[in-house]
C-alpha positions as CSV (number, residue, x, y, z in Angstrom):
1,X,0.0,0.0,0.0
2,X,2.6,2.3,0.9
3,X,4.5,1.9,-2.2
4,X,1.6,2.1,-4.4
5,X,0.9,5.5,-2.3
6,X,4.0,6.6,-2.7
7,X,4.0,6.0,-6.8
8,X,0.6,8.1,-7.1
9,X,2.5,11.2,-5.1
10,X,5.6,10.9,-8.1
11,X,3.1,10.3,-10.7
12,X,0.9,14.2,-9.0
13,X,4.4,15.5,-8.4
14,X,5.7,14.5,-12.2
15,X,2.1,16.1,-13.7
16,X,2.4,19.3,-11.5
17,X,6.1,20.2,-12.6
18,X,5.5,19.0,-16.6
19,X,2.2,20.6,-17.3
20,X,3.5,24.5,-17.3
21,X,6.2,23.1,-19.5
22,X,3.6,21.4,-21.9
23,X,2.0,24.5,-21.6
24,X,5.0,26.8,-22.8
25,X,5.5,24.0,-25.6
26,X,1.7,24.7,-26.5
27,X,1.8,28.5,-26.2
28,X,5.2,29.1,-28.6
29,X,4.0,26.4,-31.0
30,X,0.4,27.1,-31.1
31,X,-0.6,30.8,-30.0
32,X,-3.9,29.2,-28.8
33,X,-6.5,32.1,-29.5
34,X,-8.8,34.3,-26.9
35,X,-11.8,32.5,-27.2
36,X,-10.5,28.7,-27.2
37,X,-9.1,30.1,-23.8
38,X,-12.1,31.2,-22.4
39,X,-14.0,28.0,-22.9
40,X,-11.5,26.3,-21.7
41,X,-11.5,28.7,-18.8
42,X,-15.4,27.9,-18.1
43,X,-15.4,24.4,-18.6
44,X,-12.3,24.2,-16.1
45,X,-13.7,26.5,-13.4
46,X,-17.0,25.0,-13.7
47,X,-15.8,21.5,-12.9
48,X,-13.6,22.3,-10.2
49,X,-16.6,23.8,-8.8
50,X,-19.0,21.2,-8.7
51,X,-15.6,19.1,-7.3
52,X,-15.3,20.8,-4.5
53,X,-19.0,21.7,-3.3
54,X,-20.0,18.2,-4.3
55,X,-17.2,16.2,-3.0
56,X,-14.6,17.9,-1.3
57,X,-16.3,20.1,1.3
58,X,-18.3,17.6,2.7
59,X,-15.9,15.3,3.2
60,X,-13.7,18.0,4.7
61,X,-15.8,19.1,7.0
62,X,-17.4,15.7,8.2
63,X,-13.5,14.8,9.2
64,X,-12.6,18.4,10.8
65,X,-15.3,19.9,11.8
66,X,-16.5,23.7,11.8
67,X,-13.0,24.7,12.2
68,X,-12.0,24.1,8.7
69,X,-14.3,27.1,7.5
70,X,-11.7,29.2,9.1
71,X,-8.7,27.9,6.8
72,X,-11.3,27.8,3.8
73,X,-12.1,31.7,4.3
74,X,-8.7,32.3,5.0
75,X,-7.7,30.1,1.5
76,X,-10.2,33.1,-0.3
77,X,-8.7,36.2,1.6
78,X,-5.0,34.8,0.6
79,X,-6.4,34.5,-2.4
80,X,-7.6,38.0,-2.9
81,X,-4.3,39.2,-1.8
82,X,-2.2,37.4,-4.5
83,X,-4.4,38.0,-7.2
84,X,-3.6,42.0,-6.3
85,X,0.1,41.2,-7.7
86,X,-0.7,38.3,-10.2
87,X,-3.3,40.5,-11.9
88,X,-5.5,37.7,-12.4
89,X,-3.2,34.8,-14.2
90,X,-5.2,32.7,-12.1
91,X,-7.5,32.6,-14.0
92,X,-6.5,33.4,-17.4
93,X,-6.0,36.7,-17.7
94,X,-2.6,37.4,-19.7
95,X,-2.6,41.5,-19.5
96,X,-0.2,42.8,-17.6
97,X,-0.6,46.5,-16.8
98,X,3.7,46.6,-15.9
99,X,4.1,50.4,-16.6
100,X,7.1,50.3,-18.9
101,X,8.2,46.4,-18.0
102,X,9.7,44.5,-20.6
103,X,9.8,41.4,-18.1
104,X,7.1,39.4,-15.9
105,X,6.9,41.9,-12.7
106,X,8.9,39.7,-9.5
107,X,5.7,40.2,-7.8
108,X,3.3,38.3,-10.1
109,X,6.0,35.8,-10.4
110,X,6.0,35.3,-6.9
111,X,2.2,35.4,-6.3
112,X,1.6,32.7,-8.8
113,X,4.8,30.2,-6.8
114,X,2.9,31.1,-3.6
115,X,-0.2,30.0,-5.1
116,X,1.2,26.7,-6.6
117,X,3.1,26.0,-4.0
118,X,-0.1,26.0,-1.2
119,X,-2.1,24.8,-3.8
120,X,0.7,21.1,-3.9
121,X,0.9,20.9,-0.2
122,X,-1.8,18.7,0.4
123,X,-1.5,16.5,-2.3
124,X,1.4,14.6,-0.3
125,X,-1.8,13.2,1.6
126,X,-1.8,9.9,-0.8
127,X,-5.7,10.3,0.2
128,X,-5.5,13.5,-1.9
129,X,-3.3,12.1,-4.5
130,X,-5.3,9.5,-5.4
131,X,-8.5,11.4,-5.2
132,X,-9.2,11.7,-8.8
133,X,-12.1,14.0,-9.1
134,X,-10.1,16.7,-7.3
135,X,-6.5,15.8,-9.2
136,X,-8.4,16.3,-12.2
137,X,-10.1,19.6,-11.3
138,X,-6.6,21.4,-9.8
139,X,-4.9,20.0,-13.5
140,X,-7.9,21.7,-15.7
141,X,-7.9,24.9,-13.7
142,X,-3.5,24.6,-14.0
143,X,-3.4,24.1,-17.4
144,X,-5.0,27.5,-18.5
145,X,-2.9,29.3,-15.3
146,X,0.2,27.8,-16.8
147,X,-0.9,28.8,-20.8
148,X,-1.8,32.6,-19.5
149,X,1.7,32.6,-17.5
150,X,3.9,31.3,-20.8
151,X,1.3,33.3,-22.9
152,X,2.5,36.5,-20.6
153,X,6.1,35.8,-20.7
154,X,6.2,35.2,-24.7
155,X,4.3,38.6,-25.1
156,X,6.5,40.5,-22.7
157,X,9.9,40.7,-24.9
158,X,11.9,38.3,-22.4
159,X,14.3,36.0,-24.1
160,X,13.4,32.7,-24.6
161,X,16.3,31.2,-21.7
162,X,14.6,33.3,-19.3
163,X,10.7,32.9,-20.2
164,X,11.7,29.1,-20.1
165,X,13.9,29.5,-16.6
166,X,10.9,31.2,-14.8
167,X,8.5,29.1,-16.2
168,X,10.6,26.2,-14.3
169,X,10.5,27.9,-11.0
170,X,6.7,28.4,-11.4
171,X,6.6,24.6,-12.6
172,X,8.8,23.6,-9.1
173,X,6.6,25.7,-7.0
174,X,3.4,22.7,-6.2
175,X,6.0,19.8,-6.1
176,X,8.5,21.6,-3.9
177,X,5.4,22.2,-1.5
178,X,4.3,18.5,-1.7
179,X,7.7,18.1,-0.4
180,X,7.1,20.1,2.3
181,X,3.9,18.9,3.2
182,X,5.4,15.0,3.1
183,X,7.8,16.4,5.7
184,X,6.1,18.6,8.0
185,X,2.5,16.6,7.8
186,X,4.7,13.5,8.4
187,X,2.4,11.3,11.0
188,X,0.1,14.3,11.4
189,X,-1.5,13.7,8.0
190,X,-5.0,14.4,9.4
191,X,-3.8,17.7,11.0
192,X,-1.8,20.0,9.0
193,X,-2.2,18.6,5.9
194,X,-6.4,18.7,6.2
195,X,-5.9,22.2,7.4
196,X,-3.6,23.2,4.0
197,X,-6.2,21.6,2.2
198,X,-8.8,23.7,3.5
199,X,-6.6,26.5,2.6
200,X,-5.9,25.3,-0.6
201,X,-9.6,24.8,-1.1
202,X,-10.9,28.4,0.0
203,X,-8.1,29.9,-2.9
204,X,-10.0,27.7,-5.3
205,X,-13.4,28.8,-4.8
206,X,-12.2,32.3,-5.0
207,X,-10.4,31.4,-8.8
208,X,-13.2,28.8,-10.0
209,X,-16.2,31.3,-9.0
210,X,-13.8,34.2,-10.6
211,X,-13.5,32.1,-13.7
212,X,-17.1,31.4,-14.7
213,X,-17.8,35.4,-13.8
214,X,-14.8,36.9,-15.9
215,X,-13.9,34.3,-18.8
216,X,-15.3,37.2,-20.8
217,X,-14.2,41.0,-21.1
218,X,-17.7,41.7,-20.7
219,X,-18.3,39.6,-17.5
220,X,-21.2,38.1,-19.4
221,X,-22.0,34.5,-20.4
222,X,-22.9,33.9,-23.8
223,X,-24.5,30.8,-24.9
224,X,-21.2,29.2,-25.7
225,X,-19.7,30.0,-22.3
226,X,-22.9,29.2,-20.6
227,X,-22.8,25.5,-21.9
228,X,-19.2,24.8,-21.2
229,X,-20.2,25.7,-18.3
230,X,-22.9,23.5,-17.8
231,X,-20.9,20.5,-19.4
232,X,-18.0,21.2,-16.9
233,X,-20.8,21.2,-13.8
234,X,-22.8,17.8,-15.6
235,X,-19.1,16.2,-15.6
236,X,-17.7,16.9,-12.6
237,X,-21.2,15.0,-11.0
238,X,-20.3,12.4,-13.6
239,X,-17.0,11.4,-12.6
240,X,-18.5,11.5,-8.7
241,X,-20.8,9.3,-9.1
């Protein structure tokens, strides 16, 4: 059991560190287009969603009780803080209002690490590694955070050795905290590690409830946008069930 466990945290810490680099591939060979993001966007936040009231929250707070809602609200205020200096990447927004920058502002770099790195912690829980449903939801709403990041760096004017070297810290930033969470949640697994996940949990509600609002410039869902939207909801009770 514990090897199998420990093969499902390579394979989550393997998919978290290759999937901005896919990303970067797709971005400078493909230029994928505004609107291919946005449904992607809606389907992605939309699923994650329904994950997390559906499945994750429940179970959460069945096994910690009310005090979880205190790291979930605190997840959303953290949240709200980073987004202040990522400018919404988050969630796919890839314009940058850096007065004059030529490069990715340190700050928006940073805020996106913090984000990925909370976000990896408690996936060294092999309970939270293996849990599918919410794997699946953190690597849909990843990929189009990790094409908006390349997407911002390719547009910027940085050379390619850098845009590709940032993109690797960002791509460290969730295993490097499932490494920490394997080492500080060590034999406390359902202490710290639920608590990060509540955390964890309360930034996603803030970016998959931000997503299915503003995955348009006019903060509007059209019919397009409103069935990816649906479809992402319909499959996430899918897979659940």
């Amino acid at each position: 059991m514990d090897e199998k466990a420990d093969h499902m945290n390579l394979t989550v810490l393997l998919a978290f560190f290759l999937l901005p680099m896919i990303a970067g591939t797709v971005v400078k060979a493909l230029r994928p287009d505004a609107s291919w993001m946005r449904m992607l966007l809606s389907f992605s936040g939309a699923f994650l969603l329904g994950v997390v009231f559906m499945h994750m929250l429940p179970e959460l707070y069945e096994e910690e009780g009310e005090l979880i809602g205190a790291w979930i609200l605190g997840g959303f205020l953290l949240q709200v803080i980073l987004e202040y200096f990522s400018h919404g990447i988050e969630h796919g927004h890839v314009h940058l209002h850096a007065t004059g920058a030529k490069a990715i502002p340190v700050m928006t770099l940073l805020s996106l690490c913090i984000h990925s790195f909370v976000e990896g912690i408690p996936f060294a829980d092999p309970k939270v590694a293996a849990d599918l449903p919410f794997l699946a939801g953190v690597v849909l709403h990843k990929m189009p955070m990790a094409i908006a990041l390349a997407a911002v760096l390719l547009r910027s004017g940085t050379g390619q050795a850098v845009s590709w070297a940032l993109l690797t810290v960002f791509a460290l930033s969730a295993p490097f905290g499932m490494i920490l969470g394997a080492m500080v949640g060590n034999g406390s697994v359902n202490g710290f590690l639920h608590l990060m996940l509540g955390l964890a949990i309360g930034m996603l509600l803030h970016i998959s409830t931000t997503i299915i609002f503003e995955s348009a410039p006019d903060h509007r869902l059209d019919r397009q946008r409103f069935l990816a939207v649906v479809m992402g909801i319909a499959m996430s009770a899918m897979v659940l069930h």
